[in-house]
C-alpha angles and dihedrals in degrees: 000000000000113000112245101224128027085244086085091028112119107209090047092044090051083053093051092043091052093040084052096052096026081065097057090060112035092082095061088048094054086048084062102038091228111123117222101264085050088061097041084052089043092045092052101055087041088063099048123356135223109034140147127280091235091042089051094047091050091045087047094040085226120147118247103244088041083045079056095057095037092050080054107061098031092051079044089053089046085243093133143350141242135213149137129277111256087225092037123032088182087064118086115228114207128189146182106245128208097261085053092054086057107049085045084055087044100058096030081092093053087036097059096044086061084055106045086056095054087051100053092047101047104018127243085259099065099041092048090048082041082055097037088052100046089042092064091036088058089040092050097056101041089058091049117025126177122264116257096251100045088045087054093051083045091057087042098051092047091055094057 
């Protein structure tokens, strides 16, 4: 059954939940002149480098051509570096840089803080259970996608 407002609509509550948290973090990033897409980049490597451009957009859920832009200005910034696979010159290698590691290690204070507050307000419990929910949701449907042609009635359907 079809929700009758956005308001219990999946895909549009996704959206709210992101905006919401996204808000909380935006400023630091704009402290720190670095968009959204360039710290989940940035967050990724920092995680495990080096890794492949198309590993990194995946982990990022960033598209290829705005991955391109983005590997621009941060390798500009020094922020990471680019290079070629030993065993495969075709394959991009991306890594965090020094000067990424510490901008990582320059906004972790305000970070956390971001964090600690979401925690307080909505307990480590229910965020972990939150994460827990959308990662097998994720998992779910990337092990069994819809079809083309039903994913295209579903979007359809929701515009109406």
């Amino acid at each position: 059954m079809l929700p009758k407002n956005t308001r219990r609509s999946l895909p549009m509550a996704l959206l709210r939940a992101r905006e919401v948290v996204m808000a909380r973090f935006r400023p630091m990033l704009a402290v720190h002149d670095v968009t959204e897409q360039q710290w989940r980049v940035i967050r990724v490597l920092g995680e495990e480098s080096p890794l492949d451009a198309s590993e990194v957009a995946e982990r990022a859920s960033i598209l290829a051509p705005s991955l391109t832009r983005i590997i621009k200005a941060l390798e500009a910034r020094r922020l990471i570096t680019r290079g070629k696979f030993a065993d495969d010159g075709r394959r991009v290698q991306l890594a965090i840089a020094p000067d990424g590691i510490a901008l990582m290690d320059a906004v972790l204070p305000e970070r956390q803080q971001i964090f600690d507050a979401l925690e307080h307000r909505h307990g480590v419990e229910a965020l972990d259970r939150l994460l827990d929910m959308l990662e097998a949701l994720i998992e779910r449907e990337l092990a069994d996608p819809a079809p083309p042609d039903e994913a295209k009635s579903l979007a359809e359907m929701e515009e109406s």
